[in-house]
C-alpha positions in Angstrom: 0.0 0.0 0.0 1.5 3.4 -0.9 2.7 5.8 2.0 0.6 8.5 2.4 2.0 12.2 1.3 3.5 13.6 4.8 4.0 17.2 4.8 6.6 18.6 7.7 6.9 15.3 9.2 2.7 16.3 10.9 0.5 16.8 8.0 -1.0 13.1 6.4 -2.3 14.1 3.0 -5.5 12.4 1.8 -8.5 12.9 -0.6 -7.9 15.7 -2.9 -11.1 18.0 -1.7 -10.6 20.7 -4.6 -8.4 22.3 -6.9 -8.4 25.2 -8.8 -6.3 27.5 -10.9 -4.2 28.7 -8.3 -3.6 25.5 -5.7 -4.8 22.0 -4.7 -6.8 21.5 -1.7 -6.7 18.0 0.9 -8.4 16.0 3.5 -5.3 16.2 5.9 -4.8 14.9 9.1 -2.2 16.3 12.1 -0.4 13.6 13.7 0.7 15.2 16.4 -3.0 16.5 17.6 -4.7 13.8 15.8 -7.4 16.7 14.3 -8.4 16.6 10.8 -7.5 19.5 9.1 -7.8 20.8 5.1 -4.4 21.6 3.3 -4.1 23.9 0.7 -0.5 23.7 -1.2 0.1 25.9 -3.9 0.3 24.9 -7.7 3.6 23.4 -8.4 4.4 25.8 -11.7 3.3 29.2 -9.6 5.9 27.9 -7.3 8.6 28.4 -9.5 8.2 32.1 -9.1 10.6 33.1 -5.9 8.4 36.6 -5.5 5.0 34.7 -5.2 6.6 32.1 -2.9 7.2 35.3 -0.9 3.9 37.2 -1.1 1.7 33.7 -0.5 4.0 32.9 2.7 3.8 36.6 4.1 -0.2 37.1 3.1 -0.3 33.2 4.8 1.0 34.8 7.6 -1.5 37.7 7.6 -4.4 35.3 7.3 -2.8 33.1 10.4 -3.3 35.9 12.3 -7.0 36.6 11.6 -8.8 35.0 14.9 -12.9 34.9 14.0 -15.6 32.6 14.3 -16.8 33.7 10.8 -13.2 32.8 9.4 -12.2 29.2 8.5 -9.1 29.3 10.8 -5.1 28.9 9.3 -3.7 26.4 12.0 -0.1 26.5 10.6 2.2 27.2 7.7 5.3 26.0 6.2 6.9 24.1 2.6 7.6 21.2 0.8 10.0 20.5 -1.2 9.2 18.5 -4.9 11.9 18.0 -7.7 13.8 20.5 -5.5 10.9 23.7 -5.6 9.4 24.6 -2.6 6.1 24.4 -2.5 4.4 26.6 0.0 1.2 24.8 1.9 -1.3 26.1 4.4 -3.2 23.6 7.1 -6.2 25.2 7.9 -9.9 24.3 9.6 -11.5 21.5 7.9 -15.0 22.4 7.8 -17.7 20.0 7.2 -20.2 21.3 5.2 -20.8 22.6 1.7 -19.9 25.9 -0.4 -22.6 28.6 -1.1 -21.5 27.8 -4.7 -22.7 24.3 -3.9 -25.7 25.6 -2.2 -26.4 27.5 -5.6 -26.0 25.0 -7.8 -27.8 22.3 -5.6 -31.4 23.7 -6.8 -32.4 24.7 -3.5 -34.1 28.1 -3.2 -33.2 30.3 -0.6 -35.7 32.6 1.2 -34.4 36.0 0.9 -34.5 36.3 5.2 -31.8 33.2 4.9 -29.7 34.8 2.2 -29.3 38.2 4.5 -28.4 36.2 7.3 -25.6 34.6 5.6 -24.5 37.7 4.2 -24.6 39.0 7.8 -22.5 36.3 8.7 -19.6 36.9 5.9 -19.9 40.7 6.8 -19.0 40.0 10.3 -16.1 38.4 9.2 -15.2 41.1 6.8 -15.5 43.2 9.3 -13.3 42.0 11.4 -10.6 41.5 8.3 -10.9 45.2 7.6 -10.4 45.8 11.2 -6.7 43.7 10.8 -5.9 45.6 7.6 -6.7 42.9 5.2 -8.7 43.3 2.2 -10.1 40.0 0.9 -10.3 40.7 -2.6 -11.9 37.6 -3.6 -15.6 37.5 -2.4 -17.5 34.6 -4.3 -19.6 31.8 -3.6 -17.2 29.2 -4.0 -15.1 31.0 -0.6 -17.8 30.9 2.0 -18.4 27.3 3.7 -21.6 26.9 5.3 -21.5 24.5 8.3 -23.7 21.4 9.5 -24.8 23.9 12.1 -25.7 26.7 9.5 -23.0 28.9 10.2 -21.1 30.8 8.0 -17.0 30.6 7.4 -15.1 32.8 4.9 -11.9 31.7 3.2 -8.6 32.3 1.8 -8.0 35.5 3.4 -5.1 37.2 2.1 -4.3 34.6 -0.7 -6.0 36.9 -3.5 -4.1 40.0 -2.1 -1.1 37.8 -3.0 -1.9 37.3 -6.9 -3.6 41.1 -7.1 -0.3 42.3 -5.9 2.2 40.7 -8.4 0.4 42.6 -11.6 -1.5 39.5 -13.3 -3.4 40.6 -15.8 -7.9 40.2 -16.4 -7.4 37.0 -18.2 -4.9 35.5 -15.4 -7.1 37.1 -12.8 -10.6 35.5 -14.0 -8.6 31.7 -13.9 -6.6 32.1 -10.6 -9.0 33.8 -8.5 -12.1 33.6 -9.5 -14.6 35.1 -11.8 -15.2 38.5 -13.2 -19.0 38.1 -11.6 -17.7 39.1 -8.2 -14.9 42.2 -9.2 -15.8 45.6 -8.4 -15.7 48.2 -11.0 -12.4 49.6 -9.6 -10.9 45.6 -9.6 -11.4 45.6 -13.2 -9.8 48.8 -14.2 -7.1 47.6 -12.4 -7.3 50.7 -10.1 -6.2 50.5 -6.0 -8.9 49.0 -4.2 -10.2 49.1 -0.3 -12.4 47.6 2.0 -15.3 48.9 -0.2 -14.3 46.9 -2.9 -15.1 43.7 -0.9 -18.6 45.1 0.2 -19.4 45.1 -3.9 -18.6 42.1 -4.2 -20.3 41.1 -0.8 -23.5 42.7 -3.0 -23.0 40.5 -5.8 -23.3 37.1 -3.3 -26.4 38.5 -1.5 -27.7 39.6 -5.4 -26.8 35.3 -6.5 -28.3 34.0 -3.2 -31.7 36.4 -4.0 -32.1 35.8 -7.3 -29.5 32.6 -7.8 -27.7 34.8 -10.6 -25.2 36.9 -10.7 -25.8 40.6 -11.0 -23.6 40.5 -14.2 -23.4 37.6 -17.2 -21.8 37.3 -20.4 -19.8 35.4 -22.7 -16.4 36.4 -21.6 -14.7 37.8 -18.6 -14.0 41.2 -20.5 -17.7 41.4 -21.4 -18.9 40.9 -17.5 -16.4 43.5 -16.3 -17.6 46.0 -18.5 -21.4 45.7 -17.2 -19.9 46.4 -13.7 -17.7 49.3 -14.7 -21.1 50.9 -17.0 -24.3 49.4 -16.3 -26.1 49.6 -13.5 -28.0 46.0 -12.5 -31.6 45.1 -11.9 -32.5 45.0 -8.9 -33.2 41.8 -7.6 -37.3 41.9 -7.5 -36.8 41.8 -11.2 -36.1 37.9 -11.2 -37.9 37.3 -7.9 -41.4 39.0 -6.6 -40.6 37.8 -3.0 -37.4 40.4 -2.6 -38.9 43.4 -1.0 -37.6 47.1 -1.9 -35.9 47.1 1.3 -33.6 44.6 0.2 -33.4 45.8 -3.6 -32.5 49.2 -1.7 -29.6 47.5 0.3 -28.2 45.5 -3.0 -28.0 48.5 -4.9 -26.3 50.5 -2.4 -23.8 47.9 -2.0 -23.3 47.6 -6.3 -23.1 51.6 -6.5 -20.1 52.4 -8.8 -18.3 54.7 -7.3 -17.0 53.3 -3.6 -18.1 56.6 -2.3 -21.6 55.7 -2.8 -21.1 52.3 -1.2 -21.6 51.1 2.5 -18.4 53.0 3.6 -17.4 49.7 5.5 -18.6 46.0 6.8 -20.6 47.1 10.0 -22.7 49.6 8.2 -24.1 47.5 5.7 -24.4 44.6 8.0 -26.3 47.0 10.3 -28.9 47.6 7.7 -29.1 43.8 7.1 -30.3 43.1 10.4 -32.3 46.3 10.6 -34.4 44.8 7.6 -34.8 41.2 9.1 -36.2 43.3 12.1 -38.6 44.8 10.1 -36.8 48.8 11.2 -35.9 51.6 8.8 -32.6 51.3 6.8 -29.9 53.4 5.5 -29.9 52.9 2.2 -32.1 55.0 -0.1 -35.5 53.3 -1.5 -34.9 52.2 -5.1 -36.3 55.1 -7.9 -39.2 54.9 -9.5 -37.2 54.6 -13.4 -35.6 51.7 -11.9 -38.5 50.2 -11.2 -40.5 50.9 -14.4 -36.9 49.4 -16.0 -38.0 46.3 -13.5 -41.0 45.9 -15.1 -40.1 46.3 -18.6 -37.2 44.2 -19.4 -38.2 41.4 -18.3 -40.8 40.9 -20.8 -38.7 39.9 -23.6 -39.8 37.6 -26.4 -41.2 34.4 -24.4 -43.3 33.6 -22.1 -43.0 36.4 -18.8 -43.2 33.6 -16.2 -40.8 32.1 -17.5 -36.9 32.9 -16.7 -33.8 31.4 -18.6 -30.6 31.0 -16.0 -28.0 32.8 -16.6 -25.6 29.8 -16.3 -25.3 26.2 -15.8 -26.5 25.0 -12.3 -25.4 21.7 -12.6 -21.8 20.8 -11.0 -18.9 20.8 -13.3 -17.2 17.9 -13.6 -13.5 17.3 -11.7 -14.8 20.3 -9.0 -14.6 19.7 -5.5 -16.3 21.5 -2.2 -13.2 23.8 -2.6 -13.1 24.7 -5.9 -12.3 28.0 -7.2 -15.1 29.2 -8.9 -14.2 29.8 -12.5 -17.8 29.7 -14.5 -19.3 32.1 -16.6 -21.8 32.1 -19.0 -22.3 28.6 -20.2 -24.9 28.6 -22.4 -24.5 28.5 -25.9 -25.7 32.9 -27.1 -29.4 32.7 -27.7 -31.1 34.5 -30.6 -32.3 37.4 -30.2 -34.6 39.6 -32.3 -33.9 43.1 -33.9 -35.9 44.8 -31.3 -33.7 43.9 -28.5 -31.1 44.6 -30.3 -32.0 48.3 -31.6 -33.5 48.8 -27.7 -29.8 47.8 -26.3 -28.1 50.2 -28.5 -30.5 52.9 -27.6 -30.1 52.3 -24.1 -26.1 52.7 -24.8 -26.5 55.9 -26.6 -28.5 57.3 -23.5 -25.9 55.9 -21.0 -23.2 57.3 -23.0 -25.2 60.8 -24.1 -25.9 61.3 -20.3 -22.4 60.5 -19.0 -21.0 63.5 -21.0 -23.8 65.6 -20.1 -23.1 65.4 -16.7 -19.5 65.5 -17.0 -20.1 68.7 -18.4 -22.4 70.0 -15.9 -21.2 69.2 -13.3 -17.8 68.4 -13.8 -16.0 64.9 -13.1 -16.0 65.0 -9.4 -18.7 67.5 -8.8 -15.5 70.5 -7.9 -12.8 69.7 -5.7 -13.3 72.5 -3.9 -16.2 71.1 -2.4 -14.2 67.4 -1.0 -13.1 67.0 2.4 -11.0 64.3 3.5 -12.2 62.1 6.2 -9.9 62.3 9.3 -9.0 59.1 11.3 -11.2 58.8 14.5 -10.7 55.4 15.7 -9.5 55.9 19.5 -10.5 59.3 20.2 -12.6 60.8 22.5 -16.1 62.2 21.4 -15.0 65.3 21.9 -11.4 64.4 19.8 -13.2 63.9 17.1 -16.0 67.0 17.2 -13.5 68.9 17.3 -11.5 66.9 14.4 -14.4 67.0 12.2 -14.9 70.6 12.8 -11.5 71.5 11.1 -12.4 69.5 7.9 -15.7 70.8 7.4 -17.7 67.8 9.0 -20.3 66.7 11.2 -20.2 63.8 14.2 -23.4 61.4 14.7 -22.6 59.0 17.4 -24.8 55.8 16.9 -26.6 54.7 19.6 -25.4 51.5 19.2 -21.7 50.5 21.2 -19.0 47.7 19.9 -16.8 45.5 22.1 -13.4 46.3 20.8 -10.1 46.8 22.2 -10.5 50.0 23.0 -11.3 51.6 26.0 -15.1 52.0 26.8 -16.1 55.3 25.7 -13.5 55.6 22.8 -14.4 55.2 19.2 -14.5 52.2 18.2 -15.3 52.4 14.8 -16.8 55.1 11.8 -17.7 55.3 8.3 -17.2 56.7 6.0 -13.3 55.1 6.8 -10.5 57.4 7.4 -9.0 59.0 4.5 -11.8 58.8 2.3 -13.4 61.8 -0.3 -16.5 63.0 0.7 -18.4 66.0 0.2 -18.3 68.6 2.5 -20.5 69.1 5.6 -21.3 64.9 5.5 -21.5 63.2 8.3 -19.4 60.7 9.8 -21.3 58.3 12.1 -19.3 56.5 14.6 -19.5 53.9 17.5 -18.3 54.0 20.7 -17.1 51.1 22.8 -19.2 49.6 25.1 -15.4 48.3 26.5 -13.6 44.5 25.4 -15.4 41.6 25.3 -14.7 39.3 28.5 -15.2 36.0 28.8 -14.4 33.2 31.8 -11.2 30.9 31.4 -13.1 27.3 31.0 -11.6 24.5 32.9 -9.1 22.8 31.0 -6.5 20.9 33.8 -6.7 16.9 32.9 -7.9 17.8 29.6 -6.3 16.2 26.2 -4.6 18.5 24.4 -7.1 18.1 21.7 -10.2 18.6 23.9 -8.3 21.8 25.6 -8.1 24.0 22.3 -11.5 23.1 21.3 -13.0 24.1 24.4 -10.8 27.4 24.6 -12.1 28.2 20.9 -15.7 27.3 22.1 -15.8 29.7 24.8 -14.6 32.2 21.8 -11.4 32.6 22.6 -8.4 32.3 20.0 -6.6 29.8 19.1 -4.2 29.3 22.2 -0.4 28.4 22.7 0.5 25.1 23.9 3.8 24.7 25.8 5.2 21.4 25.7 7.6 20.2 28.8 8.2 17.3 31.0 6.0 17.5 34.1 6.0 14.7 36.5 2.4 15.8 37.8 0.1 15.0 35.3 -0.4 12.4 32.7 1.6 12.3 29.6 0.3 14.8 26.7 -2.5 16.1 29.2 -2.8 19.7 30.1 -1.3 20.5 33.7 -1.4 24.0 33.8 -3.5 27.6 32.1 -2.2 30.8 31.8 -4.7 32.4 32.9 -5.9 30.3 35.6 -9.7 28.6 35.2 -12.5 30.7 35.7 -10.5 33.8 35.2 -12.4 36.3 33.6 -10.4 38.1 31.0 -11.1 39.8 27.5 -11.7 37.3 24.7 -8.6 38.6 22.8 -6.2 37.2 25.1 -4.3 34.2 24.0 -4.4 31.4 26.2 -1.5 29.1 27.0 -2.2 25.5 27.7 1.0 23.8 29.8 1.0 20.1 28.4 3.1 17.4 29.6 4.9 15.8 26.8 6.4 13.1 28.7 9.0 12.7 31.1 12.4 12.6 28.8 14.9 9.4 29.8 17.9 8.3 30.2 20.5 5.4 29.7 21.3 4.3 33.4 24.9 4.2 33.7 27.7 1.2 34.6 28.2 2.4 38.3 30.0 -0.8 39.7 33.6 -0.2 40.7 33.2 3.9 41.2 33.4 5.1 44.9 29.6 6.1 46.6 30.5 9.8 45.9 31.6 9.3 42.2 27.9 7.0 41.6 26.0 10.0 43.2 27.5 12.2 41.5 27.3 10.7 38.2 23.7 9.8 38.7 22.5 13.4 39.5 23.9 14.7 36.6 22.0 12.6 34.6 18.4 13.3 36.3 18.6 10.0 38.8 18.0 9.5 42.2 20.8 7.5 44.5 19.2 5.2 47.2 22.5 3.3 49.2 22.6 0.2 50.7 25.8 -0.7 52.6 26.8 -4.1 53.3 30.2 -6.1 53.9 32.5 -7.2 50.8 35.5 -8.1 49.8 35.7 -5.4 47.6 37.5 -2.2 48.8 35.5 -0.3 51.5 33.2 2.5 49.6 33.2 1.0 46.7 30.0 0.4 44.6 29.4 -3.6 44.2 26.1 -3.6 42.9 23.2 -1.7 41.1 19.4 -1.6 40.4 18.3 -1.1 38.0 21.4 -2.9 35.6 23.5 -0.4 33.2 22.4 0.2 29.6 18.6 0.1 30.4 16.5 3.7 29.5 14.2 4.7 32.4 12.5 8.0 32.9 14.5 10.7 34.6 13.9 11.3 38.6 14.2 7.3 38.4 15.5 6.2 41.6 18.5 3.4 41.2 19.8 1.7 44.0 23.3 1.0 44.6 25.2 -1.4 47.3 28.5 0.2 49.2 31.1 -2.1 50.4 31.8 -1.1 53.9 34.6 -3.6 54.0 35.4 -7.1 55.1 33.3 -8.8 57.7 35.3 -8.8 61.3 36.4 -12.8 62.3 35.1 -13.4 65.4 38.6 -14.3 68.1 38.6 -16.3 71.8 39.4 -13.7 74.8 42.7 -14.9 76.3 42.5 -16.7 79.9 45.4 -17.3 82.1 47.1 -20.8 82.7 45.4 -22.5 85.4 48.5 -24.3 86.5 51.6 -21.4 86.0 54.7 -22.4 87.1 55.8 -19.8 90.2 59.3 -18.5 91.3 59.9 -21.9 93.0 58.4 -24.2 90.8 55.8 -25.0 92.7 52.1 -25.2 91.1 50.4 -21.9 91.9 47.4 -21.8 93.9 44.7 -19.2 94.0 44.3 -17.7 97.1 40.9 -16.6 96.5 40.0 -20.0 96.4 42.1 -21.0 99.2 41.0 -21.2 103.1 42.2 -18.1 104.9 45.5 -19.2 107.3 46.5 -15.7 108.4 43.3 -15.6 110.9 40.7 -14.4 108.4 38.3 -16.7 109.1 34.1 -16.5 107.9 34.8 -16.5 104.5 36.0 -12.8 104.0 38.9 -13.4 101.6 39.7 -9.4 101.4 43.6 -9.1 101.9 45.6 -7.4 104.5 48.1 -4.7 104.1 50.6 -5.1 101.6 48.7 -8.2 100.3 47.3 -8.5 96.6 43.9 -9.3 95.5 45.1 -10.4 92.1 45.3 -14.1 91.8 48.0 -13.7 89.4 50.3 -11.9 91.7 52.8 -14.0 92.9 53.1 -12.7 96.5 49.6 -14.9 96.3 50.8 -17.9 95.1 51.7 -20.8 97.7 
């Protein structure tokens, strides 16, 4: 059976889950945390190119760093290396659901309620991007996963900055990153974009989940980008009576042309998503009444008016995966169409094009410079800051009654639109938020825990991804968490990282050959290896203080803080000797046999038994003054 791919010696490559003009996406599993994960590597001839490998590992970075429920999560980074080219890979969430581009093409009709609660959901991530200073750039169906749960993830964050940044041309563009359908009319002049640019093409998913096509279709990439940069769309009641003019009125504010007329960022236009699902007054302006005779006439074209002709293919294309890069356009084979539509285009050209120069004219190409102000940064000032700010650029402050959670301090602006730097008439108003302070959140209980289990239930209290620190501890069980930082049940703000303390296993050691060294030289040695000495001492024949035996045996690995026990020679074992008595018959001066007087019966007068000598005698019985 062939190996498996293994990318960094972690990373198990399996089923190939999509692939698309710019990489190759896998069912992957980490060994190490034994998760399942998706891994994106990128295309093996793109890889060749030393300045993309640069700009896809720095934007991979970028996208690492983006923390959000609404955001499919980038766990790691790093490269492979095939036929001696790097090949740059990302290991990201696996998600287990489907695509909204699957969604679309799946049959299934939306209710327009569900489709502005999905956008909702990719506007709060966006939101959040823009926050971090990334622009997404890539806004399609085929990048937002919808869950099991019907949640909403947004992907490949930062990748399309990547390709935007190193000059590919419309053609390159439409096959790497996805489809003309989705750029903003600023994309495809090839002009600077900003965070508006993602809320047009934010407007052209909610306008395909509505109406389940595209504002925009043609036969060619260049023909769909020059609807968005000249003709303004139908709204979206045209193709479906159910859309209200509330939510036409929110679509076309979000496909306005110029980004000045836009949602000036994420949070406003989501705010006017949820204040339609509520059934409260919006932003945007109500659609005009031409627009809505245009509504009613178009549509009845030759055929029957019931009756409406999809854009483009619904079905699945073959050899596309859940994480495809959506690449379709306009399918179907041109239809044919009678003289009258075709007279009635070109008249509608010459009036677009008569009207355009008119108003240059009139009014000049930006309405007078002389009546712009710039928008001044507010984000961290004081009400009164930015009053006063305002003030000296010919503006006015509303403060929304709503508040944010941010990391700012409570009180402090949090957040405004239009955005800093922008062009905007004079005496607008800038709305802003203030913080209602950071969002806290409790420390859950994570001691005894797998390591596993620990980061899920860190990310499930909505926390970020925490750091794990790996080190020997001899208090818990092996690749278990034995420590937080901060401790459970802390309550701290939900942008602070978490660091789990996990026991990877207490490290180990050969025992050494101790036998023959003195007690102090096996102490010694043991110690610096990580042992403990226990010492038993018993008699030998080997030299006194000398090591004669061990447990455990030399060569053996055991865990460090082991305790081995060695035997000390204290020496040979003393002989037991017989005391020395005297002779019981010595010979005496004379020869005689010597008698002792203790035993003897007193003669000097001593009688009774009282043997204790007189003066100048001797009680010794080997003194010879007592011998007979």
């Amino acid at each position: 059976m062939e190996e498996p791919r293994r990318l960094g010696d972690r990373y198990e490559l399996g089923a190939v889950l999509g692939r698309g003009g710019m990489a190759e996406v896998y069912l992957g599993r980490d060994i190490r945390l034994g998760r399942t994960v998706a891994v994106k590597t990128l295309r093996a001839d793109l890889a060749r190119d030393p300045s993309f490998q640069a700009r896809f590992r720095r934007e991979a970075q970028s996208a690492a760093s983006l923390n959000h429920p609404a955001i499919v999560a980038v766990y790691d980074t790093g490269e492979d290396y095939i036929n001696g080219i790097s090949i740059p890979y990302i290991v990201m969430e696996y998600v287990d659901g489907s695509t909204l581009r699957e969604l679309l093409h799946s049959g299934r009709r939306l209710l327009p309620e569900r489709a502005m609660e999905m956008t909702a959901g990719v506007l709060q991530a966006l939101e959040y991007s823009h926050r971090n200073g990334i622009i997404h750039r890539d806004i399609k169906p085929a990048n937002v996963m919808l869950t099991r749960q019907g949640t909403v993830k947004v992907m490949d964050f930062g990748i399309a900055r990547a390709m935007a940044d190193n000059g590919m041309t419309m053609t390159q563009t439409a096959a790497v990153i996805g489809t003309a359908q989705y750029l903003s009319p600023e994309q495809a002049r090839g002009e600077t974009v900003d965070a508006r640019s993602d809320l047009y093409s934010t407007g052209c998913l909610l306008y395909e989940l509505l109406t389940e096509r595209p504002p925009f279709v043609g036969d060619s990439p260049v023909a769909v980008a020059y609807q968005h940069v000249r003709e303004d769309p139908l709204p979206p009641s045209a193709y479906d009576p159910e859309v209200s003019p509330t939510i036409d009125a929110i679509v076309l504010k979000s496909l306005a042309k110029n980004p000045d007329n836009r949602y000036q960022s994420a949070d406003e236009m989501r705010a006017d998503l949820e204040r339609a699902l509520h059934g409260m007054p919006i932003a945007a302006p109500a659609v005009m009444a031409p627009m809505e005779a245009a509504t009613q006439y178009l549509p009845a074209t030759p055929g029957p008016s019931t009756q409406m002709t999809p854009a483009y293919s619904t079905a699945p294309q073959h050899g596309q995966h859940q994480y495809d890069l959506d690449d379709d356009y306009d399918d179907e084979p041109p239809k044919q169409r009678g003289w009258a539509w075709a007279l009635l285009a070109i008249a509608c050209v010459a009036v677009l094009v008569a009207a355009f120069f008119v108003g240059k004219t009139l009014l000049g190409s930006d309405g007078g410079e002389g009546d712009k102000a710039t928008v001044p940064s507010l984000v961290g000032k004081t009400e009164q800051q930015a009053r006063d700010s305002l003030t000296n650029a010919t503006l006015t402050l509303t403060v929304s009654p709503e508040q944010e959670a941010c990391d700012k301090p409570k009180g402090v602006i949090c957040s405004q639109s239009p955005a800093a730097d922008q062009q905007v008439a004079k005496d607008s108003q800038v709305t802003v938020k203030l913080s209602s302070g950071p969002r806290m959140g409790k420390v859950p209980l994570l001691v005894g825990k797998k390591e596993e289990d620990a980061i899920k239930a860190v990310k499930d209290a909505g926390f970020a991804e925490p750091r794990v620190e790996r080190n020997p501890n001899f208090n818990c069980s092996r690749e278990m968490v034995c420590d937080t930082d901060p401790k459970a049940n802390t309550e701290v703000e939900l942008t602070t990282v978490i660091t789990l303390k996990v026991n990877s296993g207490k490290p180990q050691e050969d025992v050494p050959r101790l036998i023959g060294m003195t007690e102090a030289e096996a102490k010694e040695k043991l110690k610096d290896l990580g042992f403990k000495a226990q010492v038993v001492k018993e008699f030998s024949e080997q030299p006194q203080g000398t090591v004669t035996k061990q447990t455990p045996e030399s060569g053996n690995k055991y865990d460090k803080g082991t305790t081995v026990t060695i035997t000390v020679s204290q020496g040979a074992s003393p002989t037991p000797t017989q005391p020395t008595t005297p002779p019981t018959t010595p010979t005496g001066p004379t020869g005689g046999t010597p008698t002792n007087t203790a035993t003897q019966t007193p003669t000097d007068g001593n009688q009774g038994g009282n043997n204790k000598p007189g003066a100048g005698d001797s009680d010794n019985p080997f003194d010879p003054r007592n011998w007979d």
